[in-house]
DRENMAR-646940 format. One record per residue (C-alpha): x, y, z. Coordinates in nm, 3 decimals, padded with zeros to 5 digits. Layout:
N
+---------+---------+---------+
!      xx !      yy !      zz !
+---------+---------+---------+
!       X !       Y !       Z !
...
+---------+---------+---------+
# end
This chain:
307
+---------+---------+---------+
!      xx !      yy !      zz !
+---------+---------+---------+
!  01.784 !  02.457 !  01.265 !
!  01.643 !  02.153 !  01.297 !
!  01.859 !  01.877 !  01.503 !
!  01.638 !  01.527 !  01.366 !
!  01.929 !  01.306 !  01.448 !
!  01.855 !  01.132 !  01.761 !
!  01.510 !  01.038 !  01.580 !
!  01.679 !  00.903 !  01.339 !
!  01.869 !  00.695 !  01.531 !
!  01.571 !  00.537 !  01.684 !
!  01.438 !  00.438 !  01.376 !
!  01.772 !  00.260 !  01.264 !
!  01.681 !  00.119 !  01.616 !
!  01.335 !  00.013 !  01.600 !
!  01.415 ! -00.110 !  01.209 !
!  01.682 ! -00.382 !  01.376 !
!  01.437 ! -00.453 !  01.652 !
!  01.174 ! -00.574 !  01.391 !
!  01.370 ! -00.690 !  01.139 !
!  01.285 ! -01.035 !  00.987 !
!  01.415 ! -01.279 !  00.718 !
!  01.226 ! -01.319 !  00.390 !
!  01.312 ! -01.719 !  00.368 !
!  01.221 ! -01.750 !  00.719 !
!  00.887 ! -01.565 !  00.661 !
!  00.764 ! -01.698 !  00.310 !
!  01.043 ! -01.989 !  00.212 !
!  01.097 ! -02.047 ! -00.132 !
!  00.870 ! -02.367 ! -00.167 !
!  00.578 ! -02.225 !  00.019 !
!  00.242 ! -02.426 ! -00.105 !
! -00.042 ! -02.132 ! -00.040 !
! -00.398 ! -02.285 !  00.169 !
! -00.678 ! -02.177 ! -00.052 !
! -00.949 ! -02.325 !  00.181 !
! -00.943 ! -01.968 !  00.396 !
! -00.989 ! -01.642 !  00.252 !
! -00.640 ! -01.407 !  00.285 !
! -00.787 ! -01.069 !  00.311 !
! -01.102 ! -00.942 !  00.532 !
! -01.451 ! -00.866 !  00.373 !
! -01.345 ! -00.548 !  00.457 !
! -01.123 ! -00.464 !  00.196 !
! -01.233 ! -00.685 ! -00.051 !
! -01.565 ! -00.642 ! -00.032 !
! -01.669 ! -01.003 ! -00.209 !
! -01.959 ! -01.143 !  00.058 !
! -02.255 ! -00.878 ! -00.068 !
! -02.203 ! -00.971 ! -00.393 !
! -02.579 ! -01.187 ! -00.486 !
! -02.492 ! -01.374 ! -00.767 !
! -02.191 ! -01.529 ! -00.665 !
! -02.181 ! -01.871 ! -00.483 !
! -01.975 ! -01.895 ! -00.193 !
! -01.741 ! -02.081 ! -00.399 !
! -01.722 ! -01.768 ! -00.642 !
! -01.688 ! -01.561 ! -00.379 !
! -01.389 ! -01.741 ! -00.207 !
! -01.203 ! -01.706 ! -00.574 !
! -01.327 ! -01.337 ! -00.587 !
! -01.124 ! -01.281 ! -00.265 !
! -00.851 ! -01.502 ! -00.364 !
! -00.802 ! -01.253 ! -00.660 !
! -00.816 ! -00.954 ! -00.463 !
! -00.592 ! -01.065 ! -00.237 !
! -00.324 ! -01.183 ! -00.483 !
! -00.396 ! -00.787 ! -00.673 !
! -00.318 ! -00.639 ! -00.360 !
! -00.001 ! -00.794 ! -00.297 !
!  00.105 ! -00.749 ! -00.670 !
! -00.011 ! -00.349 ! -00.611 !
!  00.238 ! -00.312 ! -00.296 !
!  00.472 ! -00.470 ! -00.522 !
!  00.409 ! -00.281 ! -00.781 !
!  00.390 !  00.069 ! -00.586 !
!  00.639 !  00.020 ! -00.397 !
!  00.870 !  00.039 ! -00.720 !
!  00.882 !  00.447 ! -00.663 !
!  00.906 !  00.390 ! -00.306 !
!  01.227 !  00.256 ! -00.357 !
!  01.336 !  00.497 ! -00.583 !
!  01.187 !  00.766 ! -00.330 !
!  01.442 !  00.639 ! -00.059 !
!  01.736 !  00.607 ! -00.263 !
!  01.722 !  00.955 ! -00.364 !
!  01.630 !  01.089 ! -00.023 !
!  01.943 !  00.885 !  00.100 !
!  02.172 !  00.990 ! -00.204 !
!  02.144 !  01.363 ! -00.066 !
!  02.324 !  01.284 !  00.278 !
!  02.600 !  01.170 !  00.101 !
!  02.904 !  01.365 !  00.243 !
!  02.645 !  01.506 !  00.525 !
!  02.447 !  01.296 !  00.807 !
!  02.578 !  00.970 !  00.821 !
!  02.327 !  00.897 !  01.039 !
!  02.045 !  01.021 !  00.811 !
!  02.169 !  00.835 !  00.585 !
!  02.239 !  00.484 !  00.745 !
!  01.811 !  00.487 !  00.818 !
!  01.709 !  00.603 !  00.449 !
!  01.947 !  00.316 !  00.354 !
!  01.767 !  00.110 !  00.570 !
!  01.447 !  00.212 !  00.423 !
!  01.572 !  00.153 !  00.086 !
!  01.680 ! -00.164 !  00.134 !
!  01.342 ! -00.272 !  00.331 !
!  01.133 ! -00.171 !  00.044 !
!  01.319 ! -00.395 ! -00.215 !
!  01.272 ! -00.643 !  00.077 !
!  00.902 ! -00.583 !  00.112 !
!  00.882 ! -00.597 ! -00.303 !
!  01.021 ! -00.976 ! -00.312 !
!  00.772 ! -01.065 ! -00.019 !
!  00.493 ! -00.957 ! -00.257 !
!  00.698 ! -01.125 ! -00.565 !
!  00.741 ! -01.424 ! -00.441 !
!  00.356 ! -01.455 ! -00.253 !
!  00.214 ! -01.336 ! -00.603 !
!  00.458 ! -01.653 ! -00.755 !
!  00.287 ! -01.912 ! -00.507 !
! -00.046 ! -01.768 ! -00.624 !
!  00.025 ! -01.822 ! -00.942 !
!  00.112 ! -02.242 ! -00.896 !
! -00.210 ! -02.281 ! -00.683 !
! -00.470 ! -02.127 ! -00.848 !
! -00.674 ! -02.224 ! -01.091 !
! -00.613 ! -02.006 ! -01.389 !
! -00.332 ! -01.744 ! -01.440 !
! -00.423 ! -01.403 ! -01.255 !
! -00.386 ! -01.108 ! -01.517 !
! -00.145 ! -00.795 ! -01.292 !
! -00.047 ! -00.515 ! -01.451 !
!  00.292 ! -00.484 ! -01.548 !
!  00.336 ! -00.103 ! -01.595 !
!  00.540 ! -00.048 ! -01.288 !
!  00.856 !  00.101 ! -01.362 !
!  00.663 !  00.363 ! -01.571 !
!  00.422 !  00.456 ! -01.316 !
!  00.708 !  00.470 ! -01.089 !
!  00.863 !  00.773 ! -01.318 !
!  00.571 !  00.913 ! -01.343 !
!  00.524 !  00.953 ! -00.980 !
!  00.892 !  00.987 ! -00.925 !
!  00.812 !  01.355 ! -01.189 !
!  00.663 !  01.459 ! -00.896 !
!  00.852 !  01.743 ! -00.628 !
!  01.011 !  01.494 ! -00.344 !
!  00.739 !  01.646 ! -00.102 !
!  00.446 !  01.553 ! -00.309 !
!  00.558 !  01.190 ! -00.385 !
!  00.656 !  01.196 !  00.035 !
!  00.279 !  01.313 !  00.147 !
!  00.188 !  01.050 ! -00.097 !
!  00.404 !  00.787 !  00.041 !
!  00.289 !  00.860 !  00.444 !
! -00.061 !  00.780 !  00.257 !
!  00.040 !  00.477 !  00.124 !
!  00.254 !  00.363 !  00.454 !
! -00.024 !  00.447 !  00.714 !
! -00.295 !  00.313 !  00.485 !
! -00.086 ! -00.013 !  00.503 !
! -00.072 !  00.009 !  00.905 !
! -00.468 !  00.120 !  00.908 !
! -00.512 ! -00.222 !  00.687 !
! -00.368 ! -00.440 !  00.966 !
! -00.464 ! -00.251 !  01.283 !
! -00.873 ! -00.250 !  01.145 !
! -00.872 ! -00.592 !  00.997 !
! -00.663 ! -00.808 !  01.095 !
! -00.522 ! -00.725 !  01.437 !
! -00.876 ! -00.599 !  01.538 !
! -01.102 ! -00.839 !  01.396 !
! -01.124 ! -01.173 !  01.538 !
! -01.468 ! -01.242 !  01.344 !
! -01.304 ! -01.371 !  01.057 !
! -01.112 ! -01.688 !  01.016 !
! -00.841 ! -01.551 !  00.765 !
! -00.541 ! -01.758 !  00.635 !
! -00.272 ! -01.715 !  00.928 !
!  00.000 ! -01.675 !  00.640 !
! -00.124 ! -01.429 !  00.455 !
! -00.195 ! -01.261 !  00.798 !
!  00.186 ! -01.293 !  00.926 !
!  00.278 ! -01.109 !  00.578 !
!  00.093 ! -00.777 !  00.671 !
!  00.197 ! -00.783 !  01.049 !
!  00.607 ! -00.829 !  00.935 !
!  00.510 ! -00.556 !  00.622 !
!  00.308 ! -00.311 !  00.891 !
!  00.618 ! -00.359 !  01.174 !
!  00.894 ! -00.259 !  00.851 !
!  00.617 ! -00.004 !  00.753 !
!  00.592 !  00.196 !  01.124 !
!  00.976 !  00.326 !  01.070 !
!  00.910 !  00.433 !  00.709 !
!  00.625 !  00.647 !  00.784 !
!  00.847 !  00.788 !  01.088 !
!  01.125 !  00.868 !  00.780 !
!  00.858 !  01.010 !  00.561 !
!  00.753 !  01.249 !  00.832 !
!  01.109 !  01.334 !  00.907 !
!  01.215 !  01.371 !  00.550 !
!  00.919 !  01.611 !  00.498 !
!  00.999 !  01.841 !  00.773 !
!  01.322 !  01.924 !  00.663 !
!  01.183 !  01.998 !  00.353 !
!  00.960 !  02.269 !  00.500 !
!  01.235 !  02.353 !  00.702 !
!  01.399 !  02.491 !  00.406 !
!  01.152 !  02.618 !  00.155 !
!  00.800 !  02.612 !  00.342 !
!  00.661 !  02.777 !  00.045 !
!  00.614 !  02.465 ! -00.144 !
!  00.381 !  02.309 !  00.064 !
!  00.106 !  02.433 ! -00.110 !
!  00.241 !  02.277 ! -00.512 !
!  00.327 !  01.971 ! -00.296 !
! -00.052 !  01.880 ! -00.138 !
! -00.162 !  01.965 ! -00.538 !
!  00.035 !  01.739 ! -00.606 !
! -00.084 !  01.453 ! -00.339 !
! -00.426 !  01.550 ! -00.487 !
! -00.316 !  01.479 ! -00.857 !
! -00.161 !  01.098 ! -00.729 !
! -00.456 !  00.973 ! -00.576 !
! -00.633 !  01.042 ! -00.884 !
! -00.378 !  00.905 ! -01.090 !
! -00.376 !  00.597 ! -00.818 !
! -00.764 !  00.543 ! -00.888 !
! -00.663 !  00.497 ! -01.242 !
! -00.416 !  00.230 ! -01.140 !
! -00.669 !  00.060 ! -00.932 !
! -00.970 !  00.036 ! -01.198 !
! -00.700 ! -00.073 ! -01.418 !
! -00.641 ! -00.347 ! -01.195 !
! -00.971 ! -00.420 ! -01.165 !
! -01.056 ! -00.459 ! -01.473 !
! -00.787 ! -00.796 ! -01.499 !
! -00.963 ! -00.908 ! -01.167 !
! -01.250 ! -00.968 ! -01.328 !
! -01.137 ! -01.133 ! -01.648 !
! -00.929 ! -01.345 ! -01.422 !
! -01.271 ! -01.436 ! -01.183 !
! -01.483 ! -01.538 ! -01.499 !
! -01.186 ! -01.742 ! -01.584 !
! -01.186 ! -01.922 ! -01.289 !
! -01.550 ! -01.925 ! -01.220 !
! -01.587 ! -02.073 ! -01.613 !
! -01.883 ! -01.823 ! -01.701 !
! -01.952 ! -01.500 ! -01.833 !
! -02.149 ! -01.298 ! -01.660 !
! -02.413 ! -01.045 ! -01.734 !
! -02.375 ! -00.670 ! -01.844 !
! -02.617 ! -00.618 ! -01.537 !
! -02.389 ! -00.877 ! -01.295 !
! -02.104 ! -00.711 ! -01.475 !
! -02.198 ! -00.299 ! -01.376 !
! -02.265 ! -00.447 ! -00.984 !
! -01.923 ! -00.620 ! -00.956 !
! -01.807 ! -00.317 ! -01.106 !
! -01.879 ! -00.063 ! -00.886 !
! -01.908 ! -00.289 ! -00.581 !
! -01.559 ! -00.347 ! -00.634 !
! -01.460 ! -00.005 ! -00.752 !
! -01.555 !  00.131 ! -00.394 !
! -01.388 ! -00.166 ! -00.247 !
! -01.083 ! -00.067 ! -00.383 !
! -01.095 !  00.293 ! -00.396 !
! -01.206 !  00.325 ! -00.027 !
! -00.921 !  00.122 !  00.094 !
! -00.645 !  00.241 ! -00.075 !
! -00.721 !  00.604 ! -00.081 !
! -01.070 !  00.664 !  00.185 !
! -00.846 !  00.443 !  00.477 !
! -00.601 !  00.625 !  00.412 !
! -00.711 !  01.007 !  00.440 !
! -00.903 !  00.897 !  00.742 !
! -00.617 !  00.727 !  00.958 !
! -00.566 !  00.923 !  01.238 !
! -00.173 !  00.902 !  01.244 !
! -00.165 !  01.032 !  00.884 !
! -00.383 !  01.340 !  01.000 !
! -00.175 !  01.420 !  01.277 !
!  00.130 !  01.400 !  01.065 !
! -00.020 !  01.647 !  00.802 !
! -00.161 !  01.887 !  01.124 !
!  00.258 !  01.837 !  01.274 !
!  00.366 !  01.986 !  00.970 !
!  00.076 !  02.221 !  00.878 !
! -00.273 !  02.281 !  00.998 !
! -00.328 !  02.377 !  00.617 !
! -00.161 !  02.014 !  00.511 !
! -00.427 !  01.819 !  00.710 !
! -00.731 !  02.098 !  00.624 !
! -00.657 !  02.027 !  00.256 !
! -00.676 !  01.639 !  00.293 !
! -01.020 !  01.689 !  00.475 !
! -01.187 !  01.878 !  00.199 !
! -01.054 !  01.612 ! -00.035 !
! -01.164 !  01.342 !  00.166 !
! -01.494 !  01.259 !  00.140 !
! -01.422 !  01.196 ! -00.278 !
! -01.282 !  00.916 ! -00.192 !
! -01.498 !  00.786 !  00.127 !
! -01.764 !  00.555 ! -00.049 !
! -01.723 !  00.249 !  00.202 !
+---------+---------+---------+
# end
């Protein structure tokens, strides 16, 4: 029998460590700089694109930047909902198990009015009003239809992906001058983020631990929501660039069109799903619970790596 308590306990640990304050991180009446861009080239891709001035090209990362906070917002709608339940079965059994998924829970909503109210102070200092989807509570149940182990392999993605963003480009790239805010939001996400993908893991073994013959349903499963996550993420797209014509005041070509297409289709795809599959921790994880776990993300992998 598994005895998982004592890592739970350091994660209730390490959570109070990093804790932080959402008014003390992004206050209320924040004004946003939009003289810097917010995310590296490397996840927005913007600076190969030809036709666009550098002035088009700052927007173009503005966008993407203010897309990919509204998509943690937005995908982290299940997360909650993940937790909750996870924590909702200790009732009346680890109190200690429960205490960290209640922690979890509570960090996520936490992390979702970060990303609310950045995506707000977007919205007051730029130029035109970004289109975001606005789909999330049914993408949420959707994902939620999912087996808990599925929508937990998907979730140590999503988690690690989040670390691998910070660790490659921000903490490890001094080449950019990126706006310090917007970098202090993914280093206070990422330190929240580290215990989740701890819980994840955790959850997921005793899981296994009990019925290690769904592993196999569960990884189909992981395959079937990064596909459905693609969707999601060309969806997304596709308001990005209404919103940059907007702001730029043009139309542009079908030909400019097709390139800032599938330039940012790979953009997007790579690092929400390629940086992802490739982050070491998430590997080791899958190998930790099954050499077939990470052997199955491998053969998947290179589908999404188009960096």
């Amino acid at each position: 029998m598994l005895n998982q308590t004592p890592e739970y306990q350091s994660c209730i640990q390490s959570s109070e460590r990093v804790s932080w304050r959402l008014d003390e991180l992004l206050p209320k009446d924040t004004v946003l700089d939009f003289s810097h861009r917010f995310l590296s080239d490397a996840l927005t891709g913007t600076e190969a694109i030809p036709f666009l001035s550098a002035e088009e090209r700052l927007m173009l990362n503005h966008i993407r930047s203010n897309s990919y906070a509204h998509l943690f917002l937005f995908l982290e709608e299940y997360a909650v909902a993940l937790a909750a339940q996870r924590a909702s079965l200790e009732l009346h059994g680890n109190a200690t198990h429960m205490r960290a998924l209640l922690r979890f829970t509570e960090e996520e909503l936490k992390h979702q009015q970060l990303f609310a109210r950045f995506t707000d102070a977007f919205a007051k200092g730029f130029k035109v009003a970004p289109a975001l989807l606005d789909n999330q509570v049914e993408v949420a149940r959707a994902i939620m239809a999912k087996s808990n182990l599925g929508v937990l392999l998907f979730n140590l993605h999503m988690e690690l992906m989040t670390q691998q963003h910070y660790l490659e480009t921000v903490r490890g790239n001094q080449d950019e001058t990126l706006d310090p805010l917007f970098c202090d939001l993914l280093k206070h996400h990422w330190l929240e983020e580290a215990q989740h993908t701890r819980l994840d893991f955790l959850e997921a073994q005793k899981i296994l631990a009990g019925a290690p013959d769904t592993l196999d349903a569960a990884l189909t499963e992981y395959a079937e929501l990064l596909q459905a996550l693609r969707g999601t993420l060309n969806a997304q797209l596709a308001l990005d660039l209404q919103t940059l014509e907007k702001a730029v005041g043009r139309t542009f070509t079908p030909a400019e069109r097709q390139q800032l297409c599938e330039s940012q289709e790979r953009s997007y795809v790579w690092g929400f799903i390629g940086m992802g599959m490739k982050a070491p921790l998430f590997l080791s994880r899958l190998r930790a619970l099954s050499p077939v776990a990470e052997q199955r993300v491998l053969e998947l992998a290179p589908t999404y790596y188009c960096a």
